[in-house]
C-alpha positions as CSV (number, residue, x, y, z in Angstrom):
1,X,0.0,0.0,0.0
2,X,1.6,3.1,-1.1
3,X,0.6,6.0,1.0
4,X,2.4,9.6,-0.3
5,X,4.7,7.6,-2.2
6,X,5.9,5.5,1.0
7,X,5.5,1.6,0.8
8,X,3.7,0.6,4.0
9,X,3.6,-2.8,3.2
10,X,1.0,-5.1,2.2
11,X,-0.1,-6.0,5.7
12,X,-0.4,-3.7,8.8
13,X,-0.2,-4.9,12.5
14,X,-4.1,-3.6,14.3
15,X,-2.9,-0.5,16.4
16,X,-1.4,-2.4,19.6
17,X,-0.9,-6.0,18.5
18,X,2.8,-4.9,19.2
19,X,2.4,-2.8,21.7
20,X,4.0,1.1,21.6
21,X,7.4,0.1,20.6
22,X,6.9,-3.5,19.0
23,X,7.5,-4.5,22.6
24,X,4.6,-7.3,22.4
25,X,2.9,-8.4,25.7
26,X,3.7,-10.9,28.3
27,X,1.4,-14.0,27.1
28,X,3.6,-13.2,23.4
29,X,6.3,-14.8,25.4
30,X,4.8,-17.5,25.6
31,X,2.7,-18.1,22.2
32,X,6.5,-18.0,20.9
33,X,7.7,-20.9,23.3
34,X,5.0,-22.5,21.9
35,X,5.0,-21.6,17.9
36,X,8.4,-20.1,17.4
37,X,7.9,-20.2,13.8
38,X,5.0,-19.5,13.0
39,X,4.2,-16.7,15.7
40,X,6.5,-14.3,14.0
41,X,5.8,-10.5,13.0
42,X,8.8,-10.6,10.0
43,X,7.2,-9.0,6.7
44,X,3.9,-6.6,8.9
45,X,4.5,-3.3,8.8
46,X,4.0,-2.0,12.7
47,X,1.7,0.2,13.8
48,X,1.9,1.5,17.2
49,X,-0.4,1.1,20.1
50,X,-2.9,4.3,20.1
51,X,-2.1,7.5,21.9
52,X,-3.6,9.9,23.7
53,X,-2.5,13.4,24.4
54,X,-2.5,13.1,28.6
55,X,-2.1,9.6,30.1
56,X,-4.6,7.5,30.4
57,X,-5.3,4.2,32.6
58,X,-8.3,3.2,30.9
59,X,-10.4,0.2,32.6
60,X,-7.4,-2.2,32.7
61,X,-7.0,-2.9,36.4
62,X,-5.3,-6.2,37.3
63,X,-5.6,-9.2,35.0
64,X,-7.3,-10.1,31.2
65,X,-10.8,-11.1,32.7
66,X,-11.6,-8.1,34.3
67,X,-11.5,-5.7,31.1
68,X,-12.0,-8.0,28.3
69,X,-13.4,-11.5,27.4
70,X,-12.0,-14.3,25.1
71,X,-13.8,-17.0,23.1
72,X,-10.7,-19.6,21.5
73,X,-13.5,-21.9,20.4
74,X,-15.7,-19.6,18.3
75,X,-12.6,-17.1,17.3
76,X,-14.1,-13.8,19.4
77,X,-12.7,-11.5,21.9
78,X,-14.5,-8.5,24.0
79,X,-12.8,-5.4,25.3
80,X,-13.2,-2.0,27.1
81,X,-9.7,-1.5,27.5
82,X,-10.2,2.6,27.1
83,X,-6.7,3.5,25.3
84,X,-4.6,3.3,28.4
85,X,-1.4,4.8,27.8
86,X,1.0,6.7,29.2
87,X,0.7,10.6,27.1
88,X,2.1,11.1,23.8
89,X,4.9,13.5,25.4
90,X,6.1,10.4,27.6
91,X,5.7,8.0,24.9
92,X,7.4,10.0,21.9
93,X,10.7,11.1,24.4
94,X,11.6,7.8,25.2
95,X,12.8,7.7,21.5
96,X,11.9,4.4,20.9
97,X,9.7,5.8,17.2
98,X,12.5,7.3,16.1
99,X,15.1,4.4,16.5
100,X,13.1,2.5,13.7
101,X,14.6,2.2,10.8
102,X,11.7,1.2,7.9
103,X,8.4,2.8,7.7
104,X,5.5,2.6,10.2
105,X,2.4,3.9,12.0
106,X,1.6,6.2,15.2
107,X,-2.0,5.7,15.8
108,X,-3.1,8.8,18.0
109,X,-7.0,9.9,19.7
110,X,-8.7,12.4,21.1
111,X,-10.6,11.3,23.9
112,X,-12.7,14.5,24.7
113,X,-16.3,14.5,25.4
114,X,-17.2,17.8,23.4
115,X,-16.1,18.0,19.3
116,X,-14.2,21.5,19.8
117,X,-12.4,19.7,22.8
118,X,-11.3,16.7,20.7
119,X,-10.0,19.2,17.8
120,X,-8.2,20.4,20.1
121,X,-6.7,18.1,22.1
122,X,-5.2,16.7,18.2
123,X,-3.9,19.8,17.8
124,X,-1.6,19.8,20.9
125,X,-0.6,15.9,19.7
126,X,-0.1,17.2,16.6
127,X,2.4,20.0,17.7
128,X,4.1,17.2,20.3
129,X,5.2,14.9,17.3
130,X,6.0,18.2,14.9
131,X,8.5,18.9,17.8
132,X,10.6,15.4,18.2
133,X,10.0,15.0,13.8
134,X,13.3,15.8,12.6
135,X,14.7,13.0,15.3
136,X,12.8,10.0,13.3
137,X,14.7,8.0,11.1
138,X,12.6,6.3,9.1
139,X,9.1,8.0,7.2
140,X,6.1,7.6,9.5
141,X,2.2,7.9,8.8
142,X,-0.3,9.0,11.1
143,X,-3.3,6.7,11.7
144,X,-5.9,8.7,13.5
145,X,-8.0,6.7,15.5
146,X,-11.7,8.4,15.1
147,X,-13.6,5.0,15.6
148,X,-12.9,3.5,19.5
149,X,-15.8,2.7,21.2
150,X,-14.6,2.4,24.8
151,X,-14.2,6.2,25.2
152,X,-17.5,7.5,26.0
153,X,-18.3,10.1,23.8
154,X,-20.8,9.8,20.8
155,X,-19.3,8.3,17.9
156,X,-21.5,9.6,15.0
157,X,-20.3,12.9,16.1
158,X,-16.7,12.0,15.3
159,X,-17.0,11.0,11.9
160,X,-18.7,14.8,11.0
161,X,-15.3,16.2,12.4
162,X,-12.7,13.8,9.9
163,X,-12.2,16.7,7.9
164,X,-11.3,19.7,10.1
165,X,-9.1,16.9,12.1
166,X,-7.5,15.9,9.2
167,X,-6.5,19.6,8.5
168,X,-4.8,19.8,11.5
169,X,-2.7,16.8,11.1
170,X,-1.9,17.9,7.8
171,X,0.2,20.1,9.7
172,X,2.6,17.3,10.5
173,X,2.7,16.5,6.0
174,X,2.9,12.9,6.7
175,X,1.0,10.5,5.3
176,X,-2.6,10.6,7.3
177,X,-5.0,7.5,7.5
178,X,-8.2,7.5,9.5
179,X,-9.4,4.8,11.0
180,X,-13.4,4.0,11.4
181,X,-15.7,1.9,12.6
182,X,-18.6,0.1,10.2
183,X,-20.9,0.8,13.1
184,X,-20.4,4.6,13.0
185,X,-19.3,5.5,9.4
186,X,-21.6,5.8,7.1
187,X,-21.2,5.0,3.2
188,X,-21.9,8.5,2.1
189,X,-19.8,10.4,5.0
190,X,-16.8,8.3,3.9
191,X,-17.1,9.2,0.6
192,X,-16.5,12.7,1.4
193,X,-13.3,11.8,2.2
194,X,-12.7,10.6,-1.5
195,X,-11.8,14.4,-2.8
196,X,-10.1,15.3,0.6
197,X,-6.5,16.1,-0.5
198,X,-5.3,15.5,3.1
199,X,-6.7,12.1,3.4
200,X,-4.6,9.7,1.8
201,X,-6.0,6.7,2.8
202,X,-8.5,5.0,5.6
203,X,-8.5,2.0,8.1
204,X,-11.3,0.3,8.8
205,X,-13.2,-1.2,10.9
206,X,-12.1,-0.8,14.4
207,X,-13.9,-3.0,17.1
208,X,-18.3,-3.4,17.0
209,X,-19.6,-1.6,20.0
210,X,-21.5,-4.2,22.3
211,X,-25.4,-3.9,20.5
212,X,-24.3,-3.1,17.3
213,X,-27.6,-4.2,15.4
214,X,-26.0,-5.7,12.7
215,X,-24.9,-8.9,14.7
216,X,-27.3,-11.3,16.5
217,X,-25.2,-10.9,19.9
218,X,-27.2,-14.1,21.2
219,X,-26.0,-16.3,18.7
220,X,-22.3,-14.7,18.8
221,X,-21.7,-14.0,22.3
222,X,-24.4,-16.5,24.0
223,X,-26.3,-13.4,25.8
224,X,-27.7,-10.2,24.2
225,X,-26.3,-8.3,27.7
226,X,-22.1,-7.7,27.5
227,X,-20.6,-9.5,30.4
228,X,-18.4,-5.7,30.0
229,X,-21.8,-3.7,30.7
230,X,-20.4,-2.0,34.0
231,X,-17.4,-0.8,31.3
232,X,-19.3,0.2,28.6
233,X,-20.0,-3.2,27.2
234,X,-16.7,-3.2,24.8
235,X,-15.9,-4.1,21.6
236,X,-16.1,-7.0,19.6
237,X,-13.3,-8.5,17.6
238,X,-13.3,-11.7,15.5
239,X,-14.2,-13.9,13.1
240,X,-18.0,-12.6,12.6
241,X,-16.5,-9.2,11.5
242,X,-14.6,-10.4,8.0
243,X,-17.5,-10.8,6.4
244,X,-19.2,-7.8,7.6
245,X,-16.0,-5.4,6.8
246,X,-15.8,-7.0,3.7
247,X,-19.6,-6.0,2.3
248,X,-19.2,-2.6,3.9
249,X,-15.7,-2.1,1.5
250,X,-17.8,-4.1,-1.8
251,X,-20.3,-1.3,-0.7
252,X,-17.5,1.7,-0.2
253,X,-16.3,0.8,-3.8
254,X,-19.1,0.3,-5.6
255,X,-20.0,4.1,-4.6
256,X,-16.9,5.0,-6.4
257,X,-14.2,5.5,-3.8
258,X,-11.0,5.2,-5.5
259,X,-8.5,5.8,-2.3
260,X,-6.1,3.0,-0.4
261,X,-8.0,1.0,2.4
262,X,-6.3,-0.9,4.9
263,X,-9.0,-3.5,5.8
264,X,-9.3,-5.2,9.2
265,X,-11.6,-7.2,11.6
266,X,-11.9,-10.6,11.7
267,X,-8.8,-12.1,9.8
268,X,-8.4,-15.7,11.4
269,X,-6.5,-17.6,8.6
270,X,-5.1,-17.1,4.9
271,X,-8.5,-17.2,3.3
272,X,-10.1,-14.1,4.9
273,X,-6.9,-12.5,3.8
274,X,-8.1,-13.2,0.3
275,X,-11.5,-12.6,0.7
276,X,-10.7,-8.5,1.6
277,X,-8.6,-8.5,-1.2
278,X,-11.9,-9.7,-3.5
279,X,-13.6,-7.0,-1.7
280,X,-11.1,-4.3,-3.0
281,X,-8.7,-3.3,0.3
282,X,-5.8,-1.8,-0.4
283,X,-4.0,-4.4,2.3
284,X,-4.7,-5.6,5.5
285,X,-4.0,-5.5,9.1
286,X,-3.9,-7.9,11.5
287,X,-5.2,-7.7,15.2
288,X,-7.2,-10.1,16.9
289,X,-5.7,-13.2,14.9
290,X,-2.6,-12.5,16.1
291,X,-3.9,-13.4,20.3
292,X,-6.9,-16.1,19.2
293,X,-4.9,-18.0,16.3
294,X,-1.3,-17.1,17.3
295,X,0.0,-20.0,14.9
296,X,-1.0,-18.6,12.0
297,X,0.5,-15.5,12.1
298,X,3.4,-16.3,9.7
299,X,0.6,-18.0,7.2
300,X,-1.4,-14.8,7.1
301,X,1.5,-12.2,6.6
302,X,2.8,-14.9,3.9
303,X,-0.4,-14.8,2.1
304,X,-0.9,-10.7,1.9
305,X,2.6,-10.6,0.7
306,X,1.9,-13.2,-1.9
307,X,-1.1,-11.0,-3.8
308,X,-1.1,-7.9,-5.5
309,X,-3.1,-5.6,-4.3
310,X,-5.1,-2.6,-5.5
């Protein structure tokens, strides 16, 4: 996928499945005592876990079962993690971005309750990372996270402000990629984005929001209530959103948008990989695969890499 004339790869890591840094996370340690081979990030482009402009400690408070849920069996995972992170002044100081040495993503959000807020709280992120630029080695793009649905504040709101946040960030002249969510970006609102000159590309689809009416929770989940209600109820990642990401980028196309999208949600194994390329993504990215089929990492990245993308 060729952002601004910088190759960022033919398959994206989900914003965190490496951590900030491409650190990983403690149970990585031992998916690779288990599949050394095949749980391997060689050949994804990283993307960085999402940051905020203040620090953040979200909902995670001890261990995995208390901010998120897991299903192995039916290949689905719930959380309300709520962007925990340490402030992107902390985060871009410790100089880990700039160390790396071929291209990648930081994926940044505004967390605000009130639209004004948000703007501006991107433009003091904005003027952080314009700060520490000339330190970064290698090219970076900036994927602006306008989609999570564990921060409280409306969503259809957000996707009315893409453009004036996308003039800010053009600011930084990077490559800039927003990233939605199916449940709260409409067909026709995206398309507006087609004839935005500072919009070079978008990600899609972030996590379902607990209720989304698209999915028959029941059948998914076993209960229409999210065991995460006291958080929020979370977001759902997994195998039932392939095929929803996919119709809703058939559906994006077919309207006429000509622009790169990085297509995500649900890629489990090789063959979902192929079926958002027949849906007309741009690449992929991989997220929840990576924790609920850890040995098919390698299989996945070696299958995006293998096709020729649009």
């Amino acid at each position: 996928m060729q952002l601004c004339g910088i190759d960022f790869g033919n398959i994206l890591g989900a914003s965190g499945v490496q951590g900030f840094f491409g650190e990983g996370w403690w149970f990585h340690n031992i998916y690779k005592m288990l599949w050394r081979k095949q749980f391997d990030f060689s050949g994804m482009t990283f993307v960085s876990k999402t940051v905020t402009l203040r620090q953040r400690k979200g909902n995670v408070k001890g261990f995995l079962p208390s901010w998120a849920r897991i299903d192995f069996f039916s290949g689905h995972m719930l959380n309300a993690m709520g962007l925990p992170n340490r402030g992107i002044e902390t985060i871009v100081t410790e100089n880990e971005w700039q160390k790396r040495t071929k291209p990648f993503m930081i994926s940044i959000a505004s967390v605000e309750p009130i639209t004004e807020k948000r703007l501006d709280e991107l433009s003091e992120i904005i003027l952080c990372l314009k700060m520490f630029q000339k330190g970064f080695r290698a090219p970076f793009g900036l994927q602006i996270n306008l989609s999570c649905p564990n921060t409280g504040h409306n969503l259809s709101e957000v996707i009315n402000e893409s453009e004036e946040a996308l003039i800010r960030a053009s600011f930084l002249n990077v490559p800039l990629m927003p990233k939605y969510s199916i449940a709260s970006a409409p067909i026709q609102a995206i398309m507006e984005l087609n004839k935005n000159p500072f919009c070079h590309g978008i990600c899609v689809s972030n996590t379902l929001p607990f209720g989304f009416e698209g999915i028959d929770w029941q059948k998914v989940w076993g209960t229409k209530v999210s065991p995460l209600a006291r958080l929020g109820g979370g977001g759902l990642s997994g195998k039932t959103l392939c095929p929803l990401v996919c119709e809703w980028i058939v559906r994006l196309r077919d309207a006429g948008f000509t622009k790169p999208i990085n297509g995500g949600g649900g890629i489990l194994c090789a063959q979902d990989v192929k079926r958002y390329h027949k849906a007309g993504a741009s690449s992929v990215f991989l997220g929840s695969g990576a924790t609920l089929r850890p040995w098919r990492v390698q299989e996945i990245i070696r299958c995006a890499n293998s096709l020729t993308w649009r």
